[in-house]
DSSP file (Angstrom, degrees, kcal/mol; ACC not computed):
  #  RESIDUE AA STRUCTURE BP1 BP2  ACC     N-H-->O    O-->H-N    N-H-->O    O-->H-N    TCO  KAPPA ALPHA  PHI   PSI    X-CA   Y-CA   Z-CA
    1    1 A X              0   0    0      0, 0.0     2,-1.0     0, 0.0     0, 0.0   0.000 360.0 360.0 360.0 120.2  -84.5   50.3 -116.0
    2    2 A X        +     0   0    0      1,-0.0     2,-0.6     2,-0.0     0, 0.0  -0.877 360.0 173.5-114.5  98.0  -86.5   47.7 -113.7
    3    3 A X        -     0   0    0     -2,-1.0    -1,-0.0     0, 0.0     0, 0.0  -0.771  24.2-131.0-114.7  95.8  -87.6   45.5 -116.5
    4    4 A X        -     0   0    0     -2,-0.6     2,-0.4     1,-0.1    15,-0.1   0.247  21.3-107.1 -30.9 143.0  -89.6   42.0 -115.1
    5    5 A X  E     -A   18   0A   0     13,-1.1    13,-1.3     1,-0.0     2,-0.4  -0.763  28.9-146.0 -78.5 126.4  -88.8   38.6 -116.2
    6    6 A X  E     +A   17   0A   0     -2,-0.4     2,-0.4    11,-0.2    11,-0.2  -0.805  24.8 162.8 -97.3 119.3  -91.2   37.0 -118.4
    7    7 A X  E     -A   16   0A   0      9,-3.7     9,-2.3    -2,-0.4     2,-0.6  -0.888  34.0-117.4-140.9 177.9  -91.9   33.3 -118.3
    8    8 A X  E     -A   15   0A   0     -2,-0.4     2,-0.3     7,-0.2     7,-0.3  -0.715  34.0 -96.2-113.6 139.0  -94.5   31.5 -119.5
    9    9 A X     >  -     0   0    0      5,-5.4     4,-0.9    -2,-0.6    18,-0.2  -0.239  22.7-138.6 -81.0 143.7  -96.9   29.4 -117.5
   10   10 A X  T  4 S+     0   0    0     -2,-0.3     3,-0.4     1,-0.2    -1,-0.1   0.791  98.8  36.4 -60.0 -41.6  -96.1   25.6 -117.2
   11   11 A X  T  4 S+     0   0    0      1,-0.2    -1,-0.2     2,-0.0    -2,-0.1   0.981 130.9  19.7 -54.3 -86.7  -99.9   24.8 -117.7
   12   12 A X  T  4 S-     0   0    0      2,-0.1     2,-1.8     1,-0.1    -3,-0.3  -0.314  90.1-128.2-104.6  42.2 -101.5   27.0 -120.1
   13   13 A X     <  +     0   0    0     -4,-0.9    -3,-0.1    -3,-0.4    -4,-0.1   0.427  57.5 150.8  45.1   2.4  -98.3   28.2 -121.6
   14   14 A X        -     0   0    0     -2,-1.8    -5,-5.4    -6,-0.2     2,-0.1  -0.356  55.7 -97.8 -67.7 160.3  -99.6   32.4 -120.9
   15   15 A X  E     -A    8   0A   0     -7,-0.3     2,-0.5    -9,-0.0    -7,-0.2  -0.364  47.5-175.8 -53.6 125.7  -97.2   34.8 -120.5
   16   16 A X  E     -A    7   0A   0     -9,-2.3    -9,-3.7    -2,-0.1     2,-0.1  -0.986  25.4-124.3-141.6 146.0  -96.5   35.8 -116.7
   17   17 A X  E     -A    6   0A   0     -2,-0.5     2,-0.8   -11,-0.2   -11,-0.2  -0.556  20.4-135.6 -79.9 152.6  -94.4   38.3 -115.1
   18   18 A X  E     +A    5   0A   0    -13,-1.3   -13,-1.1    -2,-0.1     2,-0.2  -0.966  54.9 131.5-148.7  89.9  -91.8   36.9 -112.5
   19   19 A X  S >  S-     0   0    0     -2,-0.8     3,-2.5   -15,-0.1     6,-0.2  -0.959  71.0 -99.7-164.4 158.7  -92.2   39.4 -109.6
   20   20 A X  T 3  S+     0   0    0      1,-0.5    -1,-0.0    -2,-0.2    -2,-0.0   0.453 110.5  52.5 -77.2 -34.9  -92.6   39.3 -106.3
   21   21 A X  T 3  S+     0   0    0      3,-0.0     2,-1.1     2,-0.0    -1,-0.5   0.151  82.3  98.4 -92.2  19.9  -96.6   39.9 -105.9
   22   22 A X    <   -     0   0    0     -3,-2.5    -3,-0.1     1,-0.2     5,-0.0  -0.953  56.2-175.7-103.2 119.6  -97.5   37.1 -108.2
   23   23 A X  S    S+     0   0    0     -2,-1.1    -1,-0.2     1,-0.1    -3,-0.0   0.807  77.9  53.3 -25.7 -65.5  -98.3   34.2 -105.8
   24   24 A X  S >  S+     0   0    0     -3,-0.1     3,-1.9     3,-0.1    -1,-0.1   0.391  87.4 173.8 -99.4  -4.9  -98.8   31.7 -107.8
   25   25 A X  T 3  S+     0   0    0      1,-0.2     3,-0.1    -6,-0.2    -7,-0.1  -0.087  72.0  29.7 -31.8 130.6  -95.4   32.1 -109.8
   26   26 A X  T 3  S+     0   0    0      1,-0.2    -1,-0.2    -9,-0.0   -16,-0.2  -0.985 125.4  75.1 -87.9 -10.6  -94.1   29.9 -112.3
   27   27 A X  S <  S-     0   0    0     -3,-1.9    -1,-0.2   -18,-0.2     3,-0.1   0.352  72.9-152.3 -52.7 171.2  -98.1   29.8 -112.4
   28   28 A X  S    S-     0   0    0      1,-0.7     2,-0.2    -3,-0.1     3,-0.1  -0.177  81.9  -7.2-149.4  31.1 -100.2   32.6 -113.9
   29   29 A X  S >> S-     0   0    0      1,-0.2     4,-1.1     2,-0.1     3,-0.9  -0.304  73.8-102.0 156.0 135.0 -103.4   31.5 -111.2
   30   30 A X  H 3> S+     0   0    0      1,-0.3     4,-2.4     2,-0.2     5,-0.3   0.640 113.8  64.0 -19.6 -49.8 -104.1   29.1 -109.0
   31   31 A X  H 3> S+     0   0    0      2,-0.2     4,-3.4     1,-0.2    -1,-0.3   0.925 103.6  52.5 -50.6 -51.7 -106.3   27.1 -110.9
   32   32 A X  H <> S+     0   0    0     -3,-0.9     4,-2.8     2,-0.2    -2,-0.2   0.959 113.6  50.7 -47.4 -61.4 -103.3   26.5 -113.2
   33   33 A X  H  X S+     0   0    0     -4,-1.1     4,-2.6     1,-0.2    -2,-0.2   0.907 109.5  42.8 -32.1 -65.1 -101.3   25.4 -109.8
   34   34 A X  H  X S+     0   0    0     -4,-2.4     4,-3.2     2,-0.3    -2,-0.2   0.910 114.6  52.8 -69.5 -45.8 -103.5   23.2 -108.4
   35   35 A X  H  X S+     0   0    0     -4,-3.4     4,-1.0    -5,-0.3    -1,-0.2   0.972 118.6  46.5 -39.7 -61.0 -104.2   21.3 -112.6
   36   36 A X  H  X S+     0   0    0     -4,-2.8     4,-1.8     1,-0.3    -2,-0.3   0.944 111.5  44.4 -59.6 -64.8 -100.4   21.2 -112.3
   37   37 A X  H >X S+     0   0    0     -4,-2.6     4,-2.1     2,-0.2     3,-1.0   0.880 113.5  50.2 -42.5 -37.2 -100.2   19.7 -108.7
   38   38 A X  H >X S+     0   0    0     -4,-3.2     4,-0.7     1,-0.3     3,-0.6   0.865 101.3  60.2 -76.3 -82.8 -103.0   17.1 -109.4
   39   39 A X  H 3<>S+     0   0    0     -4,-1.0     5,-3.0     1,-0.3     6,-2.3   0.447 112.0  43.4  38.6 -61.2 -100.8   16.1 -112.7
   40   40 A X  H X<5S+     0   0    0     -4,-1.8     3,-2.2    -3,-1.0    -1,-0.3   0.997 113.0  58.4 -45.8 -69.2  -97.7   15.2 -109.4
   41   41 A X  H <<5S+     0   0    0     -4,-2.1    -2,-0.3    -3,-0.6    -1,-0.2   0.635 110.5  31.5 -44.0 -30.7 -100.5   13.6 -107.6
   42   42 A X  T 3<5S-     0   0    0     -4,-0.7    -1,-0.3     3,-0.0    -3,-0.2  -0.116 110.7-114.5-118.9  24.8 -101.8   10.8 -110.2
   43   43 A X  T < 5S+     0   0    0     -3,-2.2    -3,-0.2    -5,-0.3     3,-0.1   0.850  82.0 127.6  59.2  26.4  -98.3   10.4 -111.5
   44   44 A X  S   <S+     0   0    0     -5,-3.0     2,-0.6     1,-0.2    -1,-0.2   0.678  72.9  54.2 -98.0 -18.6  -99.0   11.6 -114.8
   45   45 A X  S    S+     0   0    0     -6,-2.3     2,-0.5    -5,-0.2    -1,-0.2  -0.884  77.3 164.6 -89.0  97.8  -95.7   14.2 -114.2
   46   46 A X        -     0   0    0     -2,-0.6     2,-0.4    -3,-0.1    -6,-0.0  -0.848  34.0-119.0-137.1 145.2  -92.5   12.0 -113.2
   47   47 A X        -     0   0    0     -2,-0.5    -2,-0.0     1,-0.1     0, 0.0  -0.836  35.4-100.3-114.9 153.6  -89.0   12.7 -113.0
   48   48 A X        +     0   0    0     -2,-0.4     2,-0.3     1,-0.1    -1,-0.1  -0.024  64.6 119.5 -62.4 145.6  -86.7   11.0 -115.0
   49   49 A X        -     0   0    0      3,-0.0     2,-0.2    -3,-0.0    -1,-0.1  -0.970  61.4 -88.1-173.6-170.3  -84.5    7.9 -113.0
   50   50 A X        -     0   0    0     -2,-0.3     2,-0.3     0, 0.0     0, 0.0  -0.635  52.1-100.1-105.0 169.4  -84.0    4.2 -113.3
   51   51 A X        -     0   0    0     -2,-0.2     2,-0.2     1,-0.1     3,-0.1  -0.701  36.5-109.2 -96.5 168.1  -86.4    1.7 -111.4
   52   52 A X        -     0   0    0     -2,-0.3    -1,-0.1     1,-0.2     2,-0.1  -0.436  36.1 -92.8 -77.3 145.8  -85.6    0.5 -108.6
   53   53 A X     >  -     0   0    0     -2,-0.2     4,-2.6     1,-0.1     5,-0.2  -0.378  32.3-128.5 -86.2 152.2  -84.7   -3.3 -108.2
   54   54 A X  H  > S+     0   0    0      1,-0.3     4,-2.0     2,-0.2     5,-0.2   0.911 112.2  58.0 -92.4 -35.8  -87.8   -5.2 -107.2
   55   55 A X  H  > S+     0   0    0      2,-0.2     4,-4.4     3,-0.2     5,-0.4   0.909 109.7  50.9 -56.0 -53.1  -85.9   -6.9 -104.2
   56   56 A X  H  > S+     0   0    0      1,-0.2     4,-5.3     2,-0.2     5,-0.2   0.992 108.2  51.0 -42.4 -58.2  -85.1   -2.8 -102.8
   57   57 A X  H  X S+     0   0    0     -4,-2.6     4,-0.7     2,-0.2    -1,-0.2   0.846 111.3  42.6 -73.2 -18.1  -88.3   -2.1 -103.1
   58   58 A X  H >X S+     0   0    0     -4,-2.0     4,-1.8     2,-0.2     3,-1.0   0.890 114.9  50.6 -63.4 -49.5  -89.6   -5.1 -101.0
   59   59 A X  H >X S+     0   0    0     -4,-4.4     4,-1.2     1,-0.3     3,-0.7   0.968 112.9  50.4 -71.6 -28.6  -86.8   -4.7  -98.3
   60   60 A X  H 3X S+     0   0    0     -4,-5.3     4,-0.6    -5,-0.4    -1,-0.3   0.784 106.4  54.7 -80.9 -14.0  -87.9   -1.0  -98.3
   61   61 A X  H <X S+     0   0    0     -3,-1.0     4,-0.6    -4,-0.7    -1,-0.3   0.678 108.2  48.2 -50.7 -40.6  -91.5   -2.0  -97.9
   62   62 A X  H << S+     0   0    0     -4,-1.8    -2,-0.2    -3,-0.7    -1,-0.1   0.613 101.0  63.4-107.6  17.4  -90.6   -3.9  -95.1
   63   63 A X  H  < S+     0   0    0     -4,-1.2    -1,-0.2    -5,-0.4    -2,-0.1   0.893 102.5  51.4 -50.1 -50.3  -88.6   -1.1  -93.5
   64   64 A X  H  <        0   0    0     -4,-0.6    -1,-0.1     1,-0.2    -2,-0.1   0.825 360.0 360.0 -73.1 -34.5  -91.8    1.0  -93.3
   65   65 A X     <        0   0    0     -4,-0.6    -1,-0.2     0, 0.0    -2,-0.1   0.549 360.0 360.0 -59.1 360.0  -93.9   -2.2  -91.3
């Protein structure tokens, strides 16, 4: 019994099968991907953590110079 995995897509919550031709898996289309990348890009998506101490993040600013 070859029964697919169903998950749902992170955007628009449809139902998508979790198989090997879908592309865009966890996605159910591209369009969905790319909503979801921009969402990374402008920082509206973050993962969870402490900030950083404002003195790190200067000496790591001038790391980069």
């Amino acid at each position: 019994m070859n029964k697919d995995l169903i998950v749902n897509c992170p955007t628009c919550k449809k139902s998508v099968a979790w198989k090997d031709s879908n592309n865009f898996k966890p996605f159910c289309s591209k369009r969905c991907r790319l909503i979801d990348l921009g969402e990374w890009a402008s920082e509206s998506h973050r993962i969870a953590g402490q900030e950083l101490p404002e003195e790190l993040v200067e000496e790591l600013k001038k790391q980069q110079d």
